[in-house]
PDB file with one MODEL, atoms N, CA, C and O in Angstrom:
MODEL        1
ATOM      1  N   UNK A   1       0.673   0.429 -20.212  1.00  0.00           N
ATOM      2  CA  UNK A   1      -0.523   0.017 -19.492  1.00  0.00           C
ATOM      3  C   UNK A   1      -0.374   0.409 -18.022  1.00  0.00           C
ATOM      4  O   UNK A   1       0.644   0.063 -17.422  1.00  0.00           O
ATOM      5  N   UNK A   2      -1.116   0.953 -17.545  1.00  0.00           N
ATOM      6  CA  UNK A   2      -1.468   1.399 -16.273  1.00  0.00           C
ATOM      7  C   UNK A   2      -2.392   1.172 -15.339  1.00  0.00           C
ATOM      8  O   UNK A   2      -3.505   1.565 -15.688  1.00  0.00           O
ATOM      9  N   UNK A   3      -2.341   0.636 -14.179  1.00  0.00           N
ATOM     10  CA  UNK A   3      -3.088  -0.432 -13.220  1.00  0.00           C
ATOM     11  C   UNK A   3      -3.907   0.470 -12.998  1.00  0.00           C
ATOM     12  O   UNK A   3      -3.779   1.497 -13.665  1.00  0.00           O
ATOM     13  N   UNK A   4      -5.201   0.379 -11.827  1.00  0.00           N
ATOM     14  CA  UNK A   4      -5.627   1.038 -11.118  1.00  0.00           C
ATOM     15  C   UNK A   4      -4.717   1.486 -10.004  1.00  0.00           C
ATOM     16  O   UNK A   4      -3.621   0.930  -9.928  1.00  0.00           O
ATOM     17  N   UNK A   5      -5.093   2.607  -8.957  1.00  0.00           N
ATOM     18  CA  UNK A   5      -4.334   2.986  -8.078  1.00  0.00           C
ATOM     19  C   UNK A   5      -4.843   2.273  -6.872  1.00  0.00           C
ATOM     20  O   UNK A   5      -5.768   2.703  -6.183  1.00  0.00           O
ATOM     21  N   UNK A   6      -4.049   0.907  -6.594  1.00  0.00           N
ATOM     22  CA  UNK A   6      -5.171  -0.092  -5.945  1.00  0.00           C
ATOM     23  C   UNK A   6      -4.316   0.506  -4.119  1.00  0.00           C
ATOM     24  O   UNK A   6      -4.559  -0.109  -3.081  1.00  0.00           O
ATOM     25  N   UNK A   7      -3.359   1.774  -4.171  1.00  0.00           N
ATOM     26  CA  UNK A   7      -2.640   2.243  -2.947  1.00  0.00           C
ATOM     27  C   UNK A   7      -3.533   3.208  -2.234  1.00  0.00           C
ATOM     28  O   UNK A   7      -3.181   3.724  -1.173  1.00  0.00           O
ATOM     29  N   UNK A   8      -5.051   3.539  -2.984  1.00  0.00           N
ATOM     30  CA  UNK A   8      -5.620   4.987  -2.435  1.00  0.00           C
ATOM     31  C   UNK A   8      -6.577   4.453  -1.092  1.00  0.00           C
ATOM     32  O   UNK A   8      -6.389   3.423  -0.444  1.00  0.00           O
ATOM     33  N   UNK A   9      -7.343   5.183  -0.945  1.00  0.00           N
ATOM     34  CA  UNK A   9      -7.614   5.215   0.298  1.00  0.00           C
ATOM     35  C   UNK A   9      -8.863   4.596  -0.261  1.00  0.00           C
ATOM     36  O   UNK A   9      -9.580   3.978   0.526  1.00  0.00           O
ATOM     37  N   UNK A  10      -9.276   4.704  -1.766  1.00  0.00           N
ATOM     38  CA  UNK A  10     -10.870   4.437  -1.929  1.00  0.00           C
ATOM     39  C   UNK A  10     -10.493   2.576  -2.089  1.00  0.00           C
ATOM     40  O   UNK A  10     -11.340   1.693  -1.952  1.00  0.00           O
ATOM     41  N   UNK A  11      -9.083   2.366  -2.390  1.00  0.00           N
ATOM     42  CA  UNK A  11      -9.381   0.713  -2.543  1.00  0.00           C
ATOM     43  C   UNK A  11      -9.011   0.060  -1.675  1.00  0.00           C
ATOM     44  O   UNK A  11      -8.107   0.179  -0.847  1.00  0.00           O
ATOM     45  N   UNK A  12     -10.164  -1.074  -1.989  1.00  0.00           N
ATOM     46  CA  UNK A  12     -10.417  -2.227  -0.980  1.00  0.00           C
ATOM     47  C   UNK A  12      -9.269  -2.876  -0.407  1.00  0.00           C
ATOM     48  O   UNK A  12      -9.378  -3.535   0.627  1.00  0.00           O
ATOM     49  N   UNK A  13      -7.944  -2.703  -1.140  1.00  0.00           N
ATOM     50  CA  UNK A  13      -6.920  -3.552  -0.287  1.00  0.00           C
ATOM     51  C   UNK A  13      -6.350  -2.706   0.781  1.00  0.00           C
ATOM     52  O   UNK A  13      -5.712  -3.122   1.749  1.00  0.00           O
ATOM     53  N   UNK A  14      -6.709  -1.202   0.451  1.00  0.00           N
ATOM     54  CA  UNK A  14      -6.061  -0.216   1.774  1.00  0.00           C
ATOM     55  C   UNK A  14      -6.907  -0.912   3.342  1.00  0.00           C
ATOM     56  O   UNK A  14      -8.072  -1.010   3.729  1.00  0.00           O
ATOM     57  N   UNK A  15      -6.025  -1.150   3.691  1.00  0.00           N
ATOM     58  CA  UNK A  15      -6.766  -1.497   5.268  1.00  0.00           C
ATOM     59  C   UNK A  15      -6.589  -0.367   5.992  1.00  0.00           C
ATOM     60  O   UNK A  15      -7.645  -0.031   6.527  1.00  0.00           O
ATOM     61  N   UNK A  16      -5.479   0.513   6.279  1.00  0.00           N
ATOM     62  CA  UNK A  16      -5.025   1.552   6.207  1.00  0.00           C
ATOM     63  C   UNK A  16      -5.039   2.991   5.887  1.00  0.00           C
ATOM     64  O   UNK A  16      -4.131   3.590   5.311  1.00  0.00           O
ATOM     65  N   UNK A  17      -6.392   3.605   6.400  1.00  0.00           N
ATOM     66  CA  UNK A  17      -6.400   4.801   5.375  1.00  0.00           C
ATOM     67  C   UNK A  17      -4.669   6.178   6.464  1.00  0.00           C
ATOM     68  O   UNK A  17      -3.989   6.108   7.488  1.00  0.00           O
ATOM     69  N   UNK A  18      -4.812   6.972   5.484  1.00  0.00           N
ATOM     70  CA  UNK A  18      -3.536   8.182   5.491  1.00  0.00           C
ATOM     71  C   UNK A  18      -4.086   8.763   7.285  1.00  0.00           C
ATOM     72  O   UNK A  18      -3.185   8.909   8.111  1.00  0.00           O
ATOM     73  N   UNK A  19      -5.471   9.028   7.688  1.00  0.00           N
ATOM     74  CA  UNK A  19      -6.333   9.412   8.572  1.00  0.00           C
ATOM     75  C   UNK A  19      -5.869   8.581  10.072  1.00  0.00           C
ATOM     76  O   UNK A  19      -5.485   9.132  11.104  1.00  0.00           O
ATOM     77  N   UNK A  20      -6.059   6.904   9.800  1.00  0.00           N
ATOM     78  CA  UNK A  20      -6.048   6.508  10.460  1.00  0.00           C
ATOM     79  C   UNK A  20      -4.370   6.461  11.059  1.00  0.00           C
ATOM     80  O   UNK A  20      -4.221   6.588  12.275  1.00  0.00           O
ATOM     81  N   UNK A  21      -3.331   6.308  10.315  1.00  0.00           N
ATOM     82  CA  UNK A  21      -1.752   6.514  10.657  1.00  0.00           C
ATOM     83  C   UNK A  21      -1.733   7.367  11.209  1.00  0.00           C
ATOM     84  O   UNK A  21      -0.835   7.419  12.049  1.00  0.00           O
ATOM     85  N   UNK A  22      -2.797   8.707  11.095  1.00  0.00           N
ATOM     86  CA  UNK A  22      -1.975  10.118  11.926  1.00  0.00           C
ATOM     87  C   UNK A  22      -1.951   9.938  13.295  1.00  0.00           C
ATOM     88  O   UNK A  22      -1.104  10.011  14.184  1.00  0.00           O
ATOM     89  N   UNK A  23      -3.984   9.497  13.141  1.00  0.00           N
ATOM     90  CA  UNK A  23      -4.072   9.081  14.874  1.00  0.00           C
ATOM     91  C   UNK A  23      -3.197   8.063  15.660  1.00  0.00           C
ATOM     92  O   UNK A  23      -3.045   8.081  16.882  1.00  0.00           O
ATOM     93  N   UNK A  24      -2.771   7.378  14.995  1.00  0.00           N
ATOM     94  CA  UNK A  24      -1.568   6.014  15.534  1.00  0.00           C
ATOM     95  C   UNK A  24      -0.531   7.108  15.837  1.00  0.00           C
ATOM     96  O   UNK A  24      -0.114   7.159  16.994  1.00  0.00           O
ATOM     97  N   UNK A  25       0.013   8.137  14.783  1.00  0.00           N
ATOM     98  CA  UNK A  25       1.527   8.739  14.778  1.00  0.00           C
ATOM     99  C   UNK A  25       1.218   9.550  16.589  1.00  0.00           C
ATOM    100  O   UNK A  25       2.169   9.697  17.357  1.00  0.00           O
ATOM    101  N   UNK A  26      -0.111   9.941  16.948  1.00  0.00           N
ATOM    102  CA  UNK A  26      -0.374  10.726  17.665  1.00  0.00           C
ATOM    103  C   UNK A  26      -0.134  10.418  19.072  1.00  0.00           C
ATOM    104  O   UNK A  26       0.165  11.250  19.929  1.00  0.00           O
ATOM    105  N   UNK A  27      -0.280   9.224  19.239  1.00  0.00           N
ATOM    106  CA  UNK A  27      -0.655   8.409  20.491  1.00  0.00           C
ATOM    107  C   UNK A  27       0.641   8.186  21.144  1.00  0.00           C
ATOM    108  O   UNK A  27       0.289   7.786  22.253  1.00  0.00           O
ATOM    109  N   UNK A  28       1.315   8.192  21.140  1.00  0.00           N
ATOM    110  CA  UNK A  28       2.468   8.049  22.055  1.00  0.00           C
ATOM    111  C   UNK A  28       4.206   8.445  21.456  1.00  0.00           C
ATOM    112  O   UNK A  28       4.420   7.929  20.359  1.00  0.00           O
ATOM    113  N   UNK A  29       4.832   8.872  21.755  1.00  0.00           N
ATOM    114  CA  UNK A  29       5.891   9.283  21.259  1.00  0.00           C
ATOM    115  C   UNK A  29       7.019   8.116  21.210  1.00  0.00           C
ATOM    116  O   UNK A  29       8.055   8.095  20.546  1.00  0.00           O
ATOM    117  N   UNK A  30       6.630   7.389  21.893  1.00  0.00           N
ATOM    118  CA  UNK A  30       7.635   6.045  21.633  1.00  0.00           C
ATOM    119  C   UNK A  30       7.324   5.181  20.834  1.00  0.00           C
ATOM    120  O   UNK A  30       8.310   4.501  20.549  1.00  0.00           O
ATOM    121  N   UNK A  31       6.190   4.788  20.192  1.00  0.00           N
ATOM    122  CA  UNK A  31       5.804   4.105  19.791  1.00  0.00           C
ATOM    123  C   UNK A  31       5.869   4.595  17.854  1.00  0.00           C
ATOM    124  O   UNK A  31       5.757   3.771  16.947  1.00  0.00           O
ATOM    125  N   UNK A  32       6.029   5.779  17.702  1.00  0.00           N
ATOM    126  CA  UNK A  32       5.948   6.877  16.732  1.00  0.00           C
ATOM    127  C   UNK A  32       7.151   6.375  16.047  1.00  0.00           C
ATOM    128  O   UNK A  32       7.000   6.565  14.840  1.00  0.00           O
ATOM    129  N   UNK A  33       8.306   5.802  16.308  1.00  0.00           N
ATOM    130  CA  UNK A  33       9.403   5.377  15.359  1.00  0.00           C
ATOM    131  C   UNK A  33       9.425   4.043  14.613  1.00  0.00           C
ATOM    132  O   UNK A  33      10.120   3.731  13.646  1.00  0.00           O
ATOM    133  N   UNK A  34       8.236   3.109  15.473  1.00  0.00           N
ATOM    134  CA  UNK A  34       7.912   1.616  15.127  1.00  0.00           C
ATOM    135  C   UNK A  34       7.098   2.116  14.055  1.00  0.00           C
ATOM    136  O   UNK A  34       7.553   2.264  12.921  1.00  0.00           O
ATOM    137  N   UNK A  35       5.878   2.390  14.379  1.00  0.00           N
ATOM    138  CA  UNK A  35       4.889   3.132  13.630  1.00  0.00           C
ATOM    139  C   UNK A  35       5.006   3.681  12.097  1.00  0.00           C
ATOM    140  O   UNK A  35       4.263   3.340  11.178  1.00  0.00           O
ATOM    141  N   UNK A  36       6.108   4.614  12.011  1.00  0.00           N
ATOM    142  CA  UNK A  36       6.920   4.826  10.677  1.00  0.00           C
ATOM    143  C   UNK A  36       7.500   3.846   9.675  1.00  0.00           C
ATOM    144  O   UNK A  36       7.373   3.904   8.452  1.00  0.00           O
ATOM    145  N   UNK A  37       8.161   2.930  10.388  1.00  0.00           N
ATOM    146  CA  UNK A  37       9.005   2.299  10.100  1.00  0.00           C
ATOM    147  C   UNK A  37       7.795   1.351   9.323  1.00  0.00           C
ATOM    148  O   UNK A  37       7.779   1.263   8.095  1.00  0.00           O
ATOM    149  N   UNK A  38       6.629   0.546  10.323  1.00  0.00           N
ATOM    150  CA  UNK A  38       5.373  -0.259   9.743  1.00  0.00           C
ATOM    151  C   UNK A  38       5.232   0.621   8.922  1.00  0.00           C
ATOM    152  O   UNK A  38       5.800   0.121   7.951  1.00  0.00           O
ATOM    153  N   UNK A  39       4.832   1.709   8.569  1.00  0.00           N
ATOM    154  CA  UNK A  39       4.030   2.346   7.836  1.00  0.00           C
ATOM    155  C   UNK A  39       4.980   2.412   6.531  1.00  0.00           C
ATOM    156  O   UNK A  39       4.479   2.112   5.447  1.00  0.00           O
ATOM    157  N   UNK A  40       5.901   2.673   6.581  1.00  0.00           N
ATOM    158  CA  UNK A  40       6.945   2.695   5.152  1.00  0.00           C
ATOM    159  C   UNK A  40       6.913   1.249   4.433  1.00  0.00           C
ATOM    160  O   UNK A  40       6.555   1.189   3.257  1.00  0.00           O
ATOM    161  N   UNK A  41       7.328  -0.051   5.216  1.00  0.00           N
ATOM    162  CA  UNK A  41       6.934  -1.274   5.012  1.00  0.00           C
ATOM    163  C   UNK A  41       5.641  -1.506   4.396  1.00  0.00           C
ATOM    164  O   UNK A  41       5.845  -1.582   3.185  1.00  0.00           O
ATOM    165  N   UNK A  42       4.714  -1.618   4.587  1.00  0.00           N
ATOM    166  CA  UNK A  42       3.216  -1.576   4.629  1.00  0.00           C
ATOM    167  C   UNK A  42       2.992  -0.825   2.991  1.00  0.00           C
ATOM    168  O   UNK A  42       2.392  -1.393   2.078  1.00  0.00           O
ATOM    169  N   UNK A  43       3.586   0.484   2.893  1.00  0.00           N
ATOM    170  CA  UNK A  43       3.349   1.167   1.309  1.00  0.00           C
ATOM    171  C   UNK A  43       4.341   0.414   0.259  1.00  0.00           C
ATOM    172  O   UNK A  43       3.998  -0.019  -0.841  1.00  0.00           O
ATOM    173  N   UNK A  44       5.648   0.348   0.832  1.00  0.00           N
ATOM    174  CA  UNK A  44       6.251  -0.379  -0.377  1.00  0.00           C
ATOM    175  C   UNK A  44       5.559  -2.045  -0.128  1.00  0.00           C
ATOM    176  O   UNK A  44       4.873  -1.886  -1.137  1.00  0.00           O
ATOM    177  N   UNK A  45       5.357  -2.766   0.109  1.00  0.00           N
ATOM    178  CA  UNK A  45       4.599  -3.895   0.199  1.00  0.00           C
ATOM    179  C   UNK A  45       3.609  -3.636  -0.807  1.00  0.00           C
ATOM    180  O   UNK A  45       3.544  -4.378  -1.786  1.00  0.00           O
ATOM    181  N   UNK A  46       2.730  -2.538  -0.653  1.00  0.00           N
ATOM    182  CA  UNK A  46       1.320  -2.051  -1.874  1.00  0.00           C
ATOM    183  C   UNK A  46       2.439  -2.227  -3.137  1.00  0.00           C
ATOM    184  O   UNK A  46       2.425  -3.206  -3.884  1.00  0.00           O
ATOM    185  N   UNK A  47       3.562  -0.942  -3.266  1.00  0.00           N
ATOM    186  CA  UNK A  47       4.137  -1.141  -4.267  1.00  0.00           C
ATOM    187  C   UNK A  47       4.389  -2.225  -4.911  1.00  0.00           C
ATOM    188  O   UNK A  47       4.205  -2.270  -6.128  1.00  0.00           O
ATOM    189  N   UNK A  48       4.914  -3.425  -4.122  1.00  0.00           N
ATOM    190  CA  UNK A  48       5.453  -4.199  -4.701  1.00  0.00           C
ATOM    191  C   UNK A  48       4.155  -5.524  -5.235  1.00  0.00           C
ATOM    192  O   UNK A  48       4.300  -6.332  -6.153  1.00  0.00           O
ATOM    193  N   UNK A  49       3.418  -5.434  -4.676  1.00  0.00           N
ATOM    194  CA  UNK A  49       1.826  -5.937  -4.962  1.00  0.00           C
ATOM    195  C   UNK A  49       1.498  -5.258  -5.925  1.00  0.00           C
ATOM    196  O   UNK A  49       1.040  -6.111  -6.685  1.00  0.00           O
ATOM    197  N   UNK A  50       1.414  -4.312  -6.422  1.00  0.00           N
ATOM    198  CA  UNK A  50       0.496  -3.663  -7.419  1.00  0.00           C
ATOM    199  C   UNK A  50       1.191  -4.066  -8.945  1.00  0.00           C
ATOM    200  O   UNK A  50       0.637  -4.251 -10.029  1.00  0.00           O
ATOM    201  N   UNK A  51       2.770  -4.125  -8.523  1.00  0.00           N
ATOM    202  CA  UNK A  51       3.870  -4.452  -9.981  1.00  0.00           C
ATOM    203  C   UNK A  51       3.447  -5.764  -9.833  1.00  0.00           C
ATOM    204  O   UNK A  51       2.577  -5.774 -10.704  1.00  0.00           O
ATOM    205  N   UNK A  52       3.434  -7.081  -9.270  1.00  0.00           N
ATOM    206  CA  UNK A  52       3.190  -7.595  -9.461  1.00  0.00           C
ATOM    207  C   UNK A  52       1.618  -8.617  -9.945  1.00  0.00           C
ATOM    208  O   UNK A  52       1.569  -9.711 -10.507  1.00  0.00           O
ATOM    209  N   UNK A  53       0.385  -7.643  -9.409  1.00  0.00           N
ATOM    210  CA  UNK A  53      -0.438  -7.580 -10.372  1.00  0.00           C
ATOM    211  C   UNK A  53      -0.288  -7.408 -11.762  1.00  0.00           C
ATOM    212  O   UNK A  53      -0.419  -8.204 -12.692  1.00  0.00           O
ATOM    213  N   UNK A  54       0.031  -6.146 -11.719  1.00  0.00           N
ATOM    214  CA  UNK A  54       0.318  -5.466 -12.980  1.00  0.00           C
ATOM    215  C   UNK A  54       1.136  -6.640 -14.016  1.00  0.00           C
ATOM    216  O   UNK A  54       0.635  -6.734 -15.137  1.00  0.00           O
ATOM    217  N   UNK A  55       2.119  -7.366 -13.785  1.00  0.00           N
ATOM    218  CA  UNK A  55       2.756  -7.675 -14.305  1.00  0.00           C
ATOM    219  C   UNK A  55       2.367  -8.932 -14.795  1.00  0.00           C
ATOM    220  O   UNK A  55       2.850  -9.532 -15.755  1.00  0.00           O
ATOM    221  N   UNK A  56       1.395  -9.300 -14.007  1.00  0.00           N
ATOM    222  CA  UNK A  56       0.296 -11.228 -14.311  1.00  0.00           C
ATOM    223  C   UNK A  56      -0.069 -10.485 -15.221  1.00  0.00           C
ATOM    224  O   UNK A  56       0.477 -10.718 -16.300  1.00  0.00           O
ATOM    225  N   UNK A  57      -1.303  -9.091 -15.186  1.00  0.00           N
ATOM    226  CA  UNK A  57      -1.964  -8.929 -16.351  1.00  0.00           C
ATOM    227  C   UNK A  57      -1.255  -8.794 -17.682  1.00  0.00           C
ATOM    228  O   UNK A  57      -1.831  -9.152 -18.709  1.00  0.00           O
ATOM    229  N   UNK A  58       0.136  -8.226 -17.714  1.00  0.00           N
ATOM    230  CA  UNK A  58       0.609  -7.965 -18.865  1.00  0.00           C
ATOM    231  C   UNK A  58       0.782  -9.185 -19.350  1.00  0.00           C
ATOM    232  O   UNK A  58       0.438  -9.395 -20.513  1.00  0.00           O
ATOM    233  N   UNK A  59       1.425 -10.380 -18.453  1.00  0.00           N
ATOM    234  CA  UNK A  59       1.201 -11.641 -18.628  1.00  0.00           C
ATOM    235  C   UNK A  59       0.184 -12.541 -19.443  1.00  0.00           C
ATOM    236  O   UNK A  59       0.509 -13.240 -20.403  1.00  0.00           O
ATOM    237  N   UNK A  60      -0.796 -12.451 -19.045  1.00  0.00           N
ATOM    238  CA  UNK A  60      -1.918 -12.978 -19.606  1.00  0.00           C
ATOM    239  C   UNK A  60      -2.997 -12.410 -20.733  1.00  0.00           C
ATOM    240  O   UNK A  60      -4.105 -12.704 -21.182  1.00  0.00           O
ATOM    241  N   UNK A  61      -1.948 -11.396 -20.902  1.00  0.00           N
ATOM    242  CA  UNK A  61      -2.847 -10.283 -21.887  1.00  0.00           C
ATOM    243  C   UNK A  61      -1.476 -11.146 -23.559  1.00  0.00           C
ATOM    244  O   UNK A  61      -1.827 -11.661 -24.621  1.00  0.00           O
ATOM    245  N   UNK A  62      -0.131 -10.926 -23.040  1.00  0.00           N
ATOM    246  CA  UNK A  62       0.018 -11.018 -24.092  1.00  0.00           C
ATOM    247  C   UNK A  62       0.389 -13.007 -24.358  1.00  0.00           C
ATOM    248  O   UNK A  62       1.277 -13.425 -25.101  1.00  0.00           O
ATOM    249  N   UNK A  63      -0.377 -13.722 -23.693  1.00  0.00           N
ATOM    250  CA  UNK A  63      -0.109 -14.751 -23.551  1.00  0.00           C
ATOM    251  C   UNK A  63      -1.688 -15.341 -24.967  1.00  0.00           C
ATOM    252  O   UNK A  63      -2.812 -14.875 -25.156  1.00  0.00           O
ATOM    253  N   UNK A  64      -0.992 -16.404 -25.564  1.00  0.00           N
ATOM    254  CA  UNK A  64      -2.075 -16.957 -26.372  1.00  0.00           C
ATOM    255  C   UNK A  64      -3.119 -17.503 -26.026  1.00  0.00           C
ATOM    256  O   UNK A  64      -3.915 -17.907 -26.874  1.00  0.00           O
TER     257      UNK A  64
ENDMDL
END
């Protein structure tokens, strides 16, 4: 079973689109290593949200 891709840019939990990080990456060169660092945080966070969706539904799917 396979979730939606709730990490893309079209879903509602992205607050974040790929567009808007560049212009952040752009803006200052010091700030560009924090920035990464949020931004790596921030995707595995989706990751770890989406398994755990995923994982209620398998839950309640095979639950009586």
């Amino acid at each position: 079973m396979v979730g939606p891709d709730l990490g893309s840019d079209d879903s509602p939990r992205s607050s974040v689109n790929s567009h808007e990080w560049a212009a952040l990456l752009e803006d200052d060169a010091a700030n560009q290593q924090l920035l990464r660092h949020a931004q790596d945080c921030y995707e595995k966070l989706q990751v770890y949200v989406d398994k755990a969706v995923q994982a209620r539904m398998m839950v309640s799917i095979c639950s009586p």
